[in-house]
C-alpha positions in Angstrom: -59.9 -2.5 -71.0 -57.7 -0.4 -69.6 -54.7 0.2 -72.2 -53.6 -3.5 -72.4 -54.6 -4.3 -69.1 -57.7 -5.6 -67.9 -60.6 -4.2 -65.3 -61.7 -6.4 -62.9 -64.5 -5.8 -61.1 -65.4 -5.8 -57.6 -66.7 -9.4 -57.3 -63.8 -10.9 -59.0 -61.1 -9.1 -57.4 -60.1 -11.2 -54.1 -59.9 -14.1 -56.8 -57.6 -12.3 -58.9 -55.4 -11.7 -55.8 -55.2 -14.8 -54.7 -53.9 -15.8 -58.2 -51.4 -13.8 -58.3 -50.1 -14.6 -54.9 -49.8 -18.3 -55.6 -46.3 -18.7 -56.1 -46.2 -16.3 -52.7 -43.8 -13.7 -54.2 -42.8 -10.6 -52.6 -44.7 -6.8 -52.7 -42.9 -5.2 -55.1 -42.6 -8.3 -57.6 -46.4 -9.2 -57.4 -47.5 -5.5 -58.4 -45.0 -5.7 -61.5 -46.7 -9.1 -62.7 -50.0 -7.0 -62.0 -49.6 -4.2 -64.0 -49.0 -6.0 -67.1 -52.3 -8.3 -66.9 -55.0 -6.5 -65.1 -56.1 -3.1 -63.0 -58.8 -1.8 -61.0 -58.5 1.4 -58.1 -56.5 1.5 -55.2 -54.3 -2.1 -56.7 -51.4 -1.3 -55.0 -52.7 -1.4 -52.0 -55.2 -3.9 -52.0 -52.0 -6.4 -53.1 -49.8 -4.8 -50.5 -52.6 -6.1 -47.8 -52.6 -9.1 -48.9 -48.9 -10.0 -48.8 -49.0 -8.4 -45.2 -51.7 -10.7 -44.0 -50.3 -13.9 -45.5 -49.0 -16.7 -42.7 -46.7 -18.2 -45.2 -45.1 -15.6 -46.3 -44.3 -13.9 -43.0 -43.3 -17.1 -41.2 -40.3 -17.0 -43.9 -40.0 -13.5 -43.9 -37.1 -11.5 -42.7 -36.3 -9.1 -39.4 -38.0 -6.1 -39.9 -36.2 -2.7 -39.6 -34.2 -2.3 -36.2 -36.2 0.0 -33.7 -34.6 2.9 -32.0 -31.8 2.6 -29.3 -32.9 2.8 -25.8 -29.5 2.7 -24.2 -28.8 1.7 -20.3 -28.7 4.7 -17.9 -24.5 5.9 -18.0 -23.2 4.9 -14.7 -21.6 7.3 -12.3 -19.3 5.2 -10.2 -17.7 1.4 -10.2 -19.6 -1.0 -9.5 -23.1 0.7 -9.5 -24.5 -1.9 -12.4 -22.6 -5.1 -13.3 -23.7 -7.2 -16.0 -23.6 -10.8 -15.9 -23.7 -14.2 -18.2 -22.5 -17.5 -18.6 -19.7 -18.5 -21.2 -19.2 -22.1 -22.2 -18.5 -24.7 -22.2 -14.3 -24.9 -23.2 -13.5 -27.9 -22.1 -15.9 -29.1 -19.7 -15.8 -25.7 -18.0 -18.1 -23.1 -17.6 -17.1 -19.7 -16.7 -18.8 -17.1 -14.9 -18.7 -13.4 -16.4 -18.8 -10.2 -14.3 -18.3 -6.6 -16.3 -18.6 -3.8 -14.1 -20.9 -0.7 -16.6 -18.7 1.4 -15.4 -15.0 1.1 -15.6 -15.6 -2.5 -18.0 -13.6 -4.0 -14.5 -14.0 -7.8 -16.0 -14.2 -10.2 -13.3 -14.2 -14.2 -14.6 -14.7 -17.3 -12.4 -14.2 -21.0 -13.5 -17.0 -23.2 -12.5 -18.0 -26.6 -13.1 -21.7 -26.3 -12.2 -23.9 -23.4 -13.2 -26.9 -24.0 -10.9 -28.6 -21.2 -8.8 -26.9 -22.9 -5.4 -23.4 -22.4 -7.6 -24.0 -19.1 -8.9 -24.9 -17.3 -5.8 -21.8 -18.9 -4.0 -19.4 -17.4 -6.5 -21.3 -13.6 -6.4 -21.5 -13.8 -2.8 -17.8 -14.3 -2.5 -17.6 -11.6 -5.2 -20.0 -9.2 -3.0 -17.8 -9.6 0.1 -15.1 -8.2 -1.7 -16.4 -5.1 -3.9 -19.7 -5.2 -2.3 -22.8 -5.0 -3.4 -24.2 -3.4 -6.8 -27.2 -1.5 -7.3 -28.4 -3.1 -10.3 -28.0 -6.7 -11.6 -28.0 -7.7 -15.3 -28.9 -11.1 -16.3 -29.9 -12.7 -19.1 -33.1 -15.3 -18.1 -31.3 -18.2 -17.7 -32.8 -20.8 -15.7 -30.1 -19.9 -12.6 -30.8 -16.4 -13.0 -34.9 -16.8 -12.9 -34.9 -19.2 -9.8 -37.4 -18.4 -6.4 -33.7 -19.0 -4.8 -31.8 -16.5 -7.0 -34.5 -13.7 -6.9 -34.3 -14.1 -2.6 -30.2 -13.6 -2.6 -30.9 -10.0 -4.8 -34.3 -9.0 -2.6 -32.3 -9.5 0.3 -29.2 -7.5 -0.5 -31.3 -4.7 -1.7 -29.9 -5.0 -5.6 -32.2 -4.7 -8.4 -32.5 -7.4 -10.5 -32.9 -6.9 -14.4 -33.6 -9.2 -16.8 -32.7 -9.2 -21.0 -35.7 -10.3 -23.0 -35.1 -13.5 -24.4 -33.4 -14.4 -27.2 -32.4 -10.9 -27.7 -28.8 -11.0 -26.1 -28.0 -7.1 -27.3 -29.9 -5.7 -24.1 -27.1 -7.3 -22.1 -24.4 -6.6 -24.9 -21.9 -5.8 -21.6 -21.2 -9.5 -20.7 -22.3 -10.8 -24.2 -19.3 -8.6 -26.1 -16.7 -9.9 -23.4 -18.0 -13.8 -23.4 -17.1 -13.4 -27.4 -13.6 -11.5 -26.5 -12.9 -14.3 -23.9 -14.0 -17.2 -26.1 -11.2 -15.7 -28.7 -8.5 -15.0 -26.1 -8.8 -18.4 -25.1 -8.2 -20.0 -28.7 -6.1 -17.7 -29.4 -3.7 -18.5 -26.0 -4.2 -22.1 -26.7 -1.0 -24.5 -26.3 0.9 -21.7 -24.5 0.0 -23.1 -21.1 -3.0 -24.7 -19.0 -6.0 -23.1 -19.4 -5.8 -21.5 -15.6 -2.8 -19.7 -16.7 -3.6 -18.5 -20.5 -7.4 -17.3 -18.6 -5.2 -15.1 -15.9 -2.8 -13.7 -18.2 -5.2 -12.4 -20.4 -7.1 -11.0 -17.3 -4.4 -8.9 -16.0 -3.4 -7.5 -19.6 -7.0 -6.7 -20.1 -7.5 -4.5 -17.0 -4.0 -3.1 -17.3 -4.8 -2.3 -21.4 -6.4 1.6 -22.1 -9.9 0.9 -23.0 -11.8 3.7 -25.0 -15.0 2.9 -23.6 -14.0 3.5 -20.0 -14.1 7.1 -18.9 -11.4 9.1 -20.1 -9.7 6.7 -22.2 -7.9 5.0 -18.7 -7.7 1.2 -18.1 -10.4 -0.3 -16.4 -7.7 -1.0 -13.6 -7.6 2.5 -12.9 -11.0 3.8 -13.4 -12.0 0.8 -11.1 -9.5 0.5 -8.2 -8.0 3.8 -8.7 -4.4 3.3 -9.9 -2.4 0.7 -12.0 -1.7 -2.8 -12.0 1.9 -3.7 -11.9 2.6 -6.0 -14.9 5.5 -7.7 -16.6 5.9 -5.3 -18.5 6.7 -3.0 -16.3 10.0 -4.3 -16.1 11.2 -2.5 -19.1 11.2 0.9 -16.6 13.3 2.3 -14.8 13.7 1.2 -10.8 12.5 4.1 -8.7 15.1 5.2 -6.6 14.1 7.2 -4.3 14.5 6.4 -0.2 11.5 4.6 1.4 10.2 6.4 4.5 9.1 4.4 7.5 6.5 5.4 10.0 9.0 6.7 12.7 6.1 7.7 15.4 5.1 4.4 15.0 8.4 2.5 15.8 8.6 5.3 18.4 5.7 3.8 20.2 6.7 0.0 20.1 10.7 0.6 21.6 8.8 2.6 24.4 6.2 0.1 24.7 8.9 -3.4 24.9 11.8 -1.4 26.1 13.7 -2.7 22.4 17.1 -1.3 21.3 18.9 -1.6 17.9 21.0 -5.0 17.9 23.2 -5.6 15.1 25.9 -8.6 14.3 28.5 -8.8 11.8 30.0 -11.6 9.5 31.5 -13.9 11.8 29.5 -13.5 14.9 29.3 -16.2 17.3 25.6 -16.7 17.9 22.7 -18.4 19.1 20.1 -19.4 16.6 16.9 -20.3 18.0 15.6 -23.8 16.3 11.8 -24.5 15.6 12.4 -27.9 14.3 10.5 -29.1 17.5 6.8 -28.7 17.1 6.4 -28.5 21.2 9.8 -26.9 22.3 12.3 -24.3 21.1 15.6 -24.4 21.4 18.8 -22.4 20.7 21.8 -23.8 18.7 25.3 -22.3 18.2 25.2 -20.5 14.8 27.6 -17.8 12.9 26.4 -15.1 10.8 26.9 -15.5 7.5 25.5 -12.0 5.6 22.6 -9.7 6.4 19.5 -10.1 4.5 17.7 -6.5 4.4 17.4 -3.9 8.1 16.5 -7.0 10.2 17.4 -10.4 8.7 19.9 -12.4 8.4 21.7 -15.6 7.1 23.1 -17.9 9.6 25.1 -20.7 9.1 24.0 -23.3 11.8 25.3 -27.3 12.3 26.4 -29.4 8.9 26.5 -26.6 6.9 22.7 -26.1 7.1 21.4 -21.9 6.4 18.6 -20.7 8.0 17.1 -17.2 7.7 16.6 -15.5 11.3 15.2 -12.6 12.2 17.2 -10.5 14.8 14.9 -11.1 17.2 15.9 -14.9 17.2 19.5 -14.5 17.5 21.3 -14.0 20.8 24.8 -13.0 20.8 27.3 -16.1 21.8 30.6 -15.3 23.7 34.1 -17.3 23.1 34.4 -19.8 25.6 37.0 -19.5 28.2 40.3 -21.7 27.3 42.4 -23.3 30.2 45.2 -24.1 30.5 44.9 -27.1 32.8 43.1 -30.0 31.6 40.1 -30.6 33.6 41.1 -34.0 34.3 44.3 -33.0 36.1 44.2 -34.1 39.8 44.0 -31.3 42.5 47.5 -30.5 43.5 46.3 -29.5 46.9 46.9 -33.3 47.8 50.7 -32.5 47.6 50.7 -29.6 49.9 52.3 -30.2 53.1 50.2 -29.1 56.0 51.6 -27.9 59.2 49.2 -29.7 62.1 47.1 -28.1 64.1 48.7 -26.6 68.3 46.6 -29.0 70.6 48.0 -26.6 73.4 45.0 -24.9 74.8 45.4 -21.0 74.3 45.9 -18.5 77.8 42.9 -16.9 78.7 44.2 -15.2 81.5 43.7 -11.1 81.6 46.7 -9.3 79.6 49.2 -7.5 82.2 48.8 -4.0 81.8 52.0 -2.6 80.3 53.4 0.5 82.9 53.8 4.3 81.7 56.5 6.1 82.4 56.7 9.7 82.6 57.8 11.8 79.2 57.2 8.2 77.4 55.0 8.7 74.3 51.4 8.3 75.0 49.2 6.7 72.2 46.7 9.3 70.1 43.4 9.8 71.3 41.2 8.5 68.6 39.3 11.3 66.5 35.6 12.5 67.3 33.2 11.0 65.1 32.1 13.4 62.3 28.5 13.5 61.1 27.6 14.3 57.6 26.1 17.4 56.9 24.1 15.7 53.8 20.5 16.7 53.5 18.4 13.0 53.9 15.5 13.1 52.0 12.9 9.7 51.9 12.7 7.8 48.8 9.8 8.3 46.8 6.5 5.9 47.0 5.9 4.0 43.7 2.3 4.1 42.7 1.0 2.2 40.2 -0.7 3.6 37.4 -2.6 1.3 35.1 -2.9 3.5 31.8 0.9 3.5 32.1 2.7 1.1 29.6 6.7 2.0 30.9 8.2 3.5 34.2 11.8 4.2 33.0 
């Protein structure tokens, strides 16, 4: 004995274990029930083997303690990693998720088939337009671990990485934002079609400061540079200052076409030219009505009809001329009396030279020709030269 306990010897020991383990309870409860009945050396631990090495008990068991944080590499530019997953589905509708490491740019796409083929379709389109990342997250969905799938990243150089499975926290990136959409959606339910609630939360994400993109800025900014205009900018004030144009390169056009500034007022008379014809255009009599900005304007054209012209499709229509006369009037040079023709031949005999008298005026001598005195120099040659665009 052993105070009130008993010692158990060598032989007997394993039997005594499994006796106490019976009803398969925990470390800490089993040495309790052990130190009231029985002892030998080194209990502790010869119980806390045992409850380690039992199947039943650690098929039931719990996690064990988290191991240590081995974050992703902190990315240096947009688009350098992006993470992608599937969310879905709402509806019938699956929905494609694309968060940029960087600036946590989300990019979402509405699909109703998430095969490899499908997939690769909507990043290529995505590629095309931000281009190509340097590292792919995925999670190892069949789509994502496809022959097919593994030849579109090999071949655009990107670096495909895969989560483990079943342990969606090493792609926490798109798995946080597939649980912020989910919400977004129910929350934006019966305010509109789905399209629209998924768009409108879109552009007030990106626009929204985010404290996990650098410096505090909205993923808008840190990914394209600058913000997004939203409804609610509307609640500032208009900027007033003048808009510049780029005069050098106006310059260059009038040179190029020869074009000059035309300009019509309220109540011109003009031409309007009509593309209601697919094959031909025409030009119908129009009036102007107002101006519509520096080179549009409204034109009221036949039965009241208003089209919007640009000035390059209006000529400038003069008043027609009024007479007097009607047209139908018969020519009065019926009623003119005409005196007939002389049949008498006329005399083509020589003319009788008239005689001069002495001291009778004699008729002036006509004046010498004068030559000019102007220098005459040849007109130039015209030479063509082919880099030239005008000559005047």
């Amino acid at each position: 004995m052993f105070n009130d306990r008993i010692v158990i010897p060598v032989s007997l020991r394993a039997r005594v274990l499994k006796m106490l383990h019976r009803a398969h309870t925990g470390m800490v409860r089993m040495k309790q029930l052990a130190r009231t009945l029985v002892y030998w050396p080194s209990i502790d631990k010869d119980i806390e083997n045992i409850v380690r090495s039992c199947d039943q008990c650690a098929a039931v068991s719990k996690n064990p303690i988290k191991n240590t944080l081995c974050s992703w590499p902190i990315s240096t530019k947009p688009w350098q990693r992006v993470h992608v997953d599937y969310a879905g589905p709402v509806e019938g509708t699956y929905y494609l998720v694309v968060v940029d490491s960087f600036s946590k740019w989300p990019e979402i796409v509405p699909t109703t088939s998430i095969t490899s083929a499908a997939t690769i379709n909507i990043l290529r389109k995505m590629f095309a337009q931000f281009g190509d990342p340097e590292t792919l997250v995925t999670d190892n969905g069949t789509q994502f671990t496809s022959a097919q799938f593994h030849d579109f990243c090999k071949d655009r150089g990107i670096q495909h990485t895969r989560s483990p499975p079943f342990h969606p926290q090493s792609n926490g990136q798109a798995e946080r934002f597939v649980d912020t959409l989910k919400r977004a959606l129910g929350k934006l339910k019966g305010e509109g079609n789905t399209d629209a609630s998924l768009y409108l939360f879109l552009q007030s994400y990106r626009s929204s400061p985010c404290t996990a993109s650098p410096n505090g800025s909205s993923p808008a900014e840190n990914f394209i540079g600058q913000k997004i205009r939203t409804f609610l900018d509307q609640l500032l004030p208009t900027d007033q200052l003048p808009h510049s144009h780029d005069t050098e390169m106006e310059k260059q056009f009038n040179n190029q076409h020869g074009a000059h500034c035309r300009n019509f007022n309220v109540g011109d008379k003009v031409y309007v030219k009509d593309y209601r014809s697919i094959n031909t255009t025409t030009w119908i009599p129009g009036t102007i009505q107002r101006r519509i900005g520096r080179t549009m304007y409204r034109v009221t054209v036949e039965n009241n009809n208003f089209w919007i012209r640009h000035t390059n499709q209006l000529r400038r229509r003069d008043t027609p001329t009024s007479f007097d006369v009607p047209l139908d009037t018969m020519d009065t040079m019926d009623a003119i009396e005409w005196t007939p023709l002389s049949t008498t031949l006329p005399d083509r005999s020589p003319p009788t030279p008239t005689p001069i008298f002495p001291g009778s005026p004699t008729a002036p001598s006509p004046k010498p020709i004068r030559k000019s005195t102007r220098t005459v120099k040849p007109p130039p040659k015209f030479v063509m030269k082919p880099n030239k665009t005008s000559y005047h």
